[in-house]
C-alpha positions as CSV (number, residue, x, y, z in Angstrom):
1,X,190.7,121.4,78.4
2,X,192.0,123.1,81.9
3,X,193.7,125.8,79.2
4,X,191.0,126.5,76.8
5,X,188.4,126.9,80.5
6,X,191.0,129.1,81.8
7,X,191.3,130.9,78.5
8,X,187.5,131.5,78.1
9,X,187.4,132.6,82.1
10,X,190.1,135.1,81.3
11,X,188.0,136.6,78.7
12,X,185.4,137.2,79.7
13,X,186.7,138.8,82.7
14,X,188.5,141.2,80.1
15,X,184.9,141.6,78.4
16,X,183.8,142.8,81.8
17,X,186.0,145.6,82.2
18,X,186.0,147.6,79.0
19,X,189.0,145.7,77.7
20,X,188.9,143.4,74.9
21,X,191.8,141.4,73.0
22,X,192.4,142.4,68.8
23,X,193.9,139.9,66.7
24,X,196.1,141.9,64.6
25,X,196.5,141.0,60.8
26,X,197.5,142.1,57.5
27,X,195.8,141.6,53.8
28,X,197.8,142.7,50.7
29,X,200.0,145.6,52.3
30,X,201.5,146.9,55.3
31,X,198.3,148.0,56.5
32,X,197.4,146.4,60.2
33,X,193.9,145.5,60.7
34,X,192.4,144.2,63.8
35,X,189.5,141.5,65.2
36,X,188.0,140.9,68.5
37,X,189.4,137.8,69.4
38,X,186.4,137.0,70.6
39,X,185.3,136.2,67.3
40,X,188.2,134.1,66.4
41,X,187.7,130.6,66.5
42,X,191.5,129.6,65.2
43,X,193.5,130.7,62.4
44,X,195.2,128.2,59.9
45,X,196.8,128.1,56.6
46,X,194.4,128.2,53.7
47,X,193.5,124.7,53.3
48,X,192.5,123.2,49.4
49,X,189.1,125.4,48.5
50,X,186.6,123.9,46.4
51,X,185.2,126.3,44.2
52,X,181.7,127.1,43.8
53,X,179.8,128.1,41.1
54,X,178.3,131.3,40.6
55,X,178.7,131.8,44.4
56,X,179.7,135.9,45.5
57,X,182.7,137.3,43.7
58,X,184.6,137.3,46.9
59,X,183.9,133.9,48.1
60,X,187.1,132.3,47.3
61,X,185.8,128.2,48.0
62,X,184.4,126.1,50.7
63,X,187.1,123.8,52.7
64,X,186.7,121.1,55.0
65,X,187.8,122.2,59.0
66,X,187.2,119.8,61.8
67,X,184.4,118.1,60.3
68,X,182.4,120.9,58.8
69,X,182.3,122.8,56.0
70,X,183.2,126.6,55.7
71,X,182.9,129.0,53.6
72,X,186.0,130.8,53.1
73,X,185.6,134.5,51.8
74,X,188.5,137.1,50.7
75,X,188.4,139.8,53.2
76,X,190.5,142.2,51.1
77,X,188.8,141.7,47.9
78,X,185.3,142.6,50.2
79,X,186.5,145.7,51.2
80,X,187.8,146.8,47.9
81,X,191.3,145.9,48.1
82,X,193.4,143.8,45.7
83,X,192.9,139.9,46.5
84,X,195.1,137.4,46.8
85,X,196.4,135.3,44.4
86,X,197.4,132.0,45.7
87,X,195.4,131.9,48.3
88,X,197.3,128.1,49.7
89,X,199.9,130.7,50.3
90,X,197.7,132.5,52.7
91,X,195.9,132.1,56.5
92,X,192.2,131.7,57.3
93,X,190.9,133.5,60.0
94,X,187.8,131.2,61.2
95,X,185.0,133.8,62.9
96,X,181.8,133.2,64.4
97,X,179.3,136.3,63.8
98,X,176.0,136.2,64.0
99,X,175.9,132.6,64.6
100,X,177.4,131.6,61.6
101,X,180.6,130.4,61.1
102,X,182.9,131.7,57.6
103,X,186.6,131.6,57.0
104,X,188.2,135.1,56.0
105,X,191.4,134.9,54.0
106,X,194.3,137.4,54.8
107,X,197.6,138.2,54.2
108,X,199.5,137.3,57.5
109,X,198.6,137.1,61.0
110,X,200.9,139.5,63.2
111,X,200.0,139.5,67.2
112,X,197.4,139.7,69.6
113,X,196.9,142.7,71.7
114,X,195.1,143.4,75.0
115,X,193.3,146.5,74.7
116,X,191.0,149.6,76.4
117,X,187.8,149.9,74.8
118,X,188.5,153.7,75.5
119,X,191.4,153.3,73.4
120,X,189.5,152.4,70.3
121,X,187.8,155.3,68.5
122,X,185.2,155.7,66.0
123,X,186.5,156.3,62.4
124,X,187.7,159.4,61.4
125,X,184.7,162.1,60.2
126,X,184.7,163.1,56.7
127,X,185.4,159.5,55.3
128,X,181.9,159.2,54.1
129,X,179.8,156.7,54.5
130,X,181.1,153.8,51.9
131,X,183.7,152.7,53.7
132,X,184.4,149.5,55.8
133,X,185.8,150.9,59.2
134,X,183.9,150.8,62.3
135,X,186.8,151.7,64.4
136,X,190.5,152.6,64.3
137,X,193.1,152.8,67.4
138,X,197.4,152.5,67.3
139,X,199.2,150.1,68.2
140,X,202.9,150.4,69.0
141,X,201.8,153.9,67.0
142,X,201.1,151.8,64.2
143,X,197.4,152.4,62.8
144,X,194.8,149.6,63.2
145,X,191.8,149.3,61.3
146,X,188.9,147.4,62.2
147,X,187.0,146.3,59.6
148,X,183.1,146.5,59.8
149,X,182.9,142.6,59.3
150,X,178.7,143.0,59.8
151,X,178.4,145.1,57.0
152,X,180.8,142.4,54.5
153,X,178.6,139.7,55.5
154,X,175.6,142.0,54.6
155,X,177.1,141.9,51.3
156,X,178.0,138.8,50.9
157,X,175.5,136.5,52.5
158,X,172.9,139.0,52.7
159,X,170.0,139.7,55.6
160,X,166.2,139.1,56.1
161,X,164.9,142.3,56.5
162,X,161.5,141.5,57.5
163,X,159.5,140.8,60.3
164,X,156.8,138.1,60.0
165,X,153.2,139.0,59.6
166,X,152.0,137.8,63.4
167,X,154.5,140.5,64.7
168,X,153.6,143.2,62.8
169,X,149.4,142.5,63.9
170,X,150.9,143.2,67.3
171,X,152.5,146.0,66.6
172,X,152.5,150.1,67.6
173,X,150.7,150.8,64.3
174,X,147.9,152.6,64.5
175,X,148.0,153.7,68.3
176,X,146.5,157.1,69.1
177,X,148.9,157.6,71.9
178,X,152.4,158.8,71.2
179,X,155.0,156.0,72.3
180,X,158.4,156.5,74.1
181,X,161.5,156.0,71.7
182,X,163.7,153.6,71.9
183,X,167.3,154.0,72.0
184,X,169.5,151.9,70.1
185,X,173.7,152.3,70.1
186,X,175.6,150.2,67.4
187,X,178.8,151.1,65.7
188,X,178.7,149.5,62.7
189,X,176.3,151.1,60.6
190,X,174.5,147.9,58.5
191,X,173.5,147.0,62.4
192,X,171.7,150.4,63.3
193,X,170.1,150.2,59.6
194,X,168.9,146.2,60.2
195,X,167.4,147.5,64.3
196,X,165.7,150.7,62.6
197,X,163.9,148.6,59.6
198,X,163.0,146.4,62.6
199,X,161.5,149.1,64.8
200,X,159.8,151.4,61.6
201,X,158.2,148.2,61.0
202,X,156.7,147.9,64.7
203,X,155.6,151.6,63.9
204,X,158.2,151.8,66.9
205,X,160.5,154.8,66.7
206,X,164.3,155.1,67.8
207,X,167.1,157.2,68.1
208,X,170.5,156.0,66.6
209,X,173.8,156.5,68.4
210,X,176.9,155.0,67.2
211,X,178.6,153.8,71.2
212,X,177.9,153.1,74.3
213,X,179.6,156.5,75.7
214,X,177.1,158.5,73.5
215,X,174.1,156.7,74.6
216,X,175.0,157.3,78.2
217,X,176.0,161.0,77.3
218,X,172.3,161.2,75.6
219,X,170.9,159.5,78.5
220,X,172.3,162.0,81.0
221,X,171.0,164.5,79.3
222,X,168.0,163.3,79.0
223,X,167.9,163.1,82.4
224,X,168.7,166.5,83.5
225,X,165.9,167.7,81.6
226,X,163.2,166.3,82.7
227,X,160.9,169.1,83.7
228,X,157.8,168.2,81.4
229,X,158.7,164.6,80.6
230,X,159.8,161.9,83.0
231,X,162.6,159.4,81.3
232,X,160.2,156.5,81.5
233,X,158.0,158.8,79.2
234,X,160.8,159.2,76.7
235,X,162.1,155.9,76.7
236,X,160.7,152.5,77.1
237,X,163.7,150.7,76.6
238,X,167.4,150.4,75.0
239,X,169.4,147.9,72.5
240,X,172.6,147.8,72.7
241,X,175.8,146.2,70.5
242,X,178.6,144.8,72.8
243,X,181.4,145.3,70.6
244,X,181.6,149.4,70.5
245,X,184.3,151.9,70.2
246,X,185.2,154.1,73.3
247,X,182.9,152.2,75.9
248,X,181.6,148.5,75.1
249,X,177.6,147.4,75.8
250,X,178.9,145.9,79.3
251,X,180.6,149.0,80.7
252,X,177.6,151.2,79.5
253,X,175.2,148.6,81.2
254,X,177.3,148.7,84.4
255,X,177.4,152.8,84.4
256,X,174.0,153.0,83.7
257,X,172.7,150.6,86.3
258,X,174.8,153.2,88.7
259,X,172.9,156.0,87.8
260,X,169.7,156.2,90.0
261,X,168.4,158.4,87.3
262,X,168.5,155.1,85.2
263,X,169.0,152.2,86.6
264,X,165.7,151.0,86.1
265,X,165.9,150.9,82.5
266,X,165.4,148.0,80.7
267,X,168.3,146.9,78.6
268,X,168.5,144.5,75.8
269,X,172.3,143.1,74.7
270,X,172.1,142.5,71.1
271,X,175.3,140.9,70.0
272,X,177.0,139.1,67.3
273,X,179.4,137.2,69.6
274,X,178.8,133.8,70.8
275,X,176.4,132.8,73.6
276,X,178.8,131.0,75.9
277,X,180.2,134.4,77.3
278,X,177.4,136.2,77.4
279,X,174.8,134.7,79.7
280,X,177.4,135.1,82.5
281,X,178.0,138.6,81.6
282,X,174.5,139.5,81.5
283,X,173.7,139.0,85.2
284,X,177.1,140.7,86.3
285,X,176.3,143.8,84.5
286,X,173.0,143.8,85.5
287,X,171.3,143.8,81.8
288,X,167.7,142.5,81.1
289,X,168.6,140.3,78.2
290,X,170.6,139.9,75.4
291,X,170.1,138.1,71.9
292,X,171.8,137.3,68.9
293,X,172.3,139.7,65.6
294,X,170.7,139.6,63.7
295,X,167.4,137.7,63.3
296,X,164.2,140.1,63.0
297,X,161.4,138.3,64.6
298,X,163.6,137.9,67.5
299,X,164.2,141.2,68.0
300,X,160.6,141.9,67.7
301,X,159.5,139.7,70.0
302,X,162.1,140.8,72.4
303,X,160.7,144.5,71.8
304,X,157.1,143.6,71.9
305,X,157.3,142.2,74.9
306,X,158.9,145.1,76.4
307,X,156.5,147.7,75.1
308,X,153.6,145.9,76.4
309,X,155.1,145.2,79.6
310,X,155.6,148.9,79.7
311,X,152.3,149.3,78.9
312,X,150.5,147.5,81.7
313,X,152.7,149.3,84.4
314,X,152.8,152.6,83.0
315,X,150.6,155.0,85.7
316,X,147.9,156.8,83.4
């Protein structure tokens, strides 16, 4: 128990200072691809899978682990690769997104690395819009892909989409008075699509930015120009992924809340990883809140709230 505490400590103190750890796998090539270890919960060999029927093409069986039942899906197959063919032959890679637990089945498990968020990097431009990356780095000047796992699990398992009725009767619709934007940075593009249906539904608009270095860049600049509009004007609040290329939702917090330009801004952590790191990391960084991916109402609660907070104080 002393390990896995020490483990977990370690972590987070990684996740604290723009460094993260990437599981490093492989899925019917030479190709390396990579996961936040964060989201790793252990890796096995493929256990027996009981099929099911007329489940998703690319869920491969459910297997018993520990007590529970998982769903075990074949990563390659989801992004368009070949998949595998026996898959007893193969490992499980046990993830926790979105608070739910599946089983993705890949070639071969390589190494983990201990890595700069600075030193992963959006995909390359020009590679349209189809694809499954959300970033790429090197490693060992080997290329590393990592996969947009939000977006196979939008496939696969699907998303509600809609907010409930008593939150859109509180909503901006139908207010004569322009509202601030909100600013929302994500890197993988099913999340800024799920935050904006969320928002266009409040009759809430935002601007979309795909890190956390851009939404500081935009932020700064915002800032610098505020001769007719004050930054409180623009912008009532921000959402904010964790996991990002180039700078992670923690650093951004933390270089925000230095800023006196913007460290009053209220930020919301909205995050696919687990709970048990986060609340911890929330008060060091100095963010408002944070809440799970991806569950609508809560969202728009968490952004109603806001706005009419926002409301009351604002000086008319």
């Amino acid at each position: 128990m002393s390990g896995v505490l020490a483990s977990v400590d370690m972590r987070t103190q990684l996740a604290g200072h723009n460094r993260l750890e990437l599981l490093l796998f492989r899925l019917d090539g030479n190709q390396l691809f990579g996961i936040n270890v964060f989201k790793v919960q252990e890796v096995i060999q493929c256990p027996q899978l009981t099929q099911i029927p007329d489940s998703h093409r690319v869920v491969r069986g459910v297997a018993n682990m520990r007590g529970r039942t998982v769903t075990v899906m074949d990563l390659g197959m989801a992004i368009g690769r070949e998949g595998v063919k026996n898959p007893r032959e193969h490992y499980v890679v046990v993830t926790e997104y979105n608070q739910h637990v599946q089983g993705f089945l890949v070639g071969g498990v390589d190494r983990i690395v201990n890595m700069n968020w600075g030193e992963i990097l959006p995909p390359p431009k020009g590679i349209g819009n189809d694809n499954y990356l959300t970033a790429v780095t090197r490693v060992d000047g080997e290329l590393v892909e990592i996969i947009d796992v939000e977006k196979v699990l939008a496939e696969v398992i699907g998303w509600a989409g809609d907010v409930s009725p008593e939150f859109v009767d509180q909503s901006a619709r139908g207010n004569d008075e322009r509202l601030p934007v909100v600013l929302v940075a994500d890197d993988s593009t099913v999340a800024r699509n799920q935050i904006k249906r969320t928002l266009e539904q409040l009759g809430v608009e935002c601007v979309l930015v795909k890190d956390g270095k851009e939404a500081l860049n935009m932020l700064k600049s915002w800032a610098d120009n505020e001769e007719t509009i004050t930054l409180d004007e623009k912008l009532f609040m921000v959402i904010s992924d964790i996991e990002m290329p180039e700078m992670d939702g923690y650093t951004f917090t933390t270089e925000v809340r230095k800023d006196p330009r913007l460290c009053d801004l209220h930020i919301l952590l909205h995050t696919s990883l687990s709970g048990v790191f986060n609340n911890a990391m929330v008060q060091k960084v100095g963010a408002n809140d944070f809440i799970a991916k991806f569950q609508p109402d809560v969202l728009a609660g968490a952004v109603l709230k806001r706005l009419k907070f926002w409301q009351d104080t604002r000086v008319v």
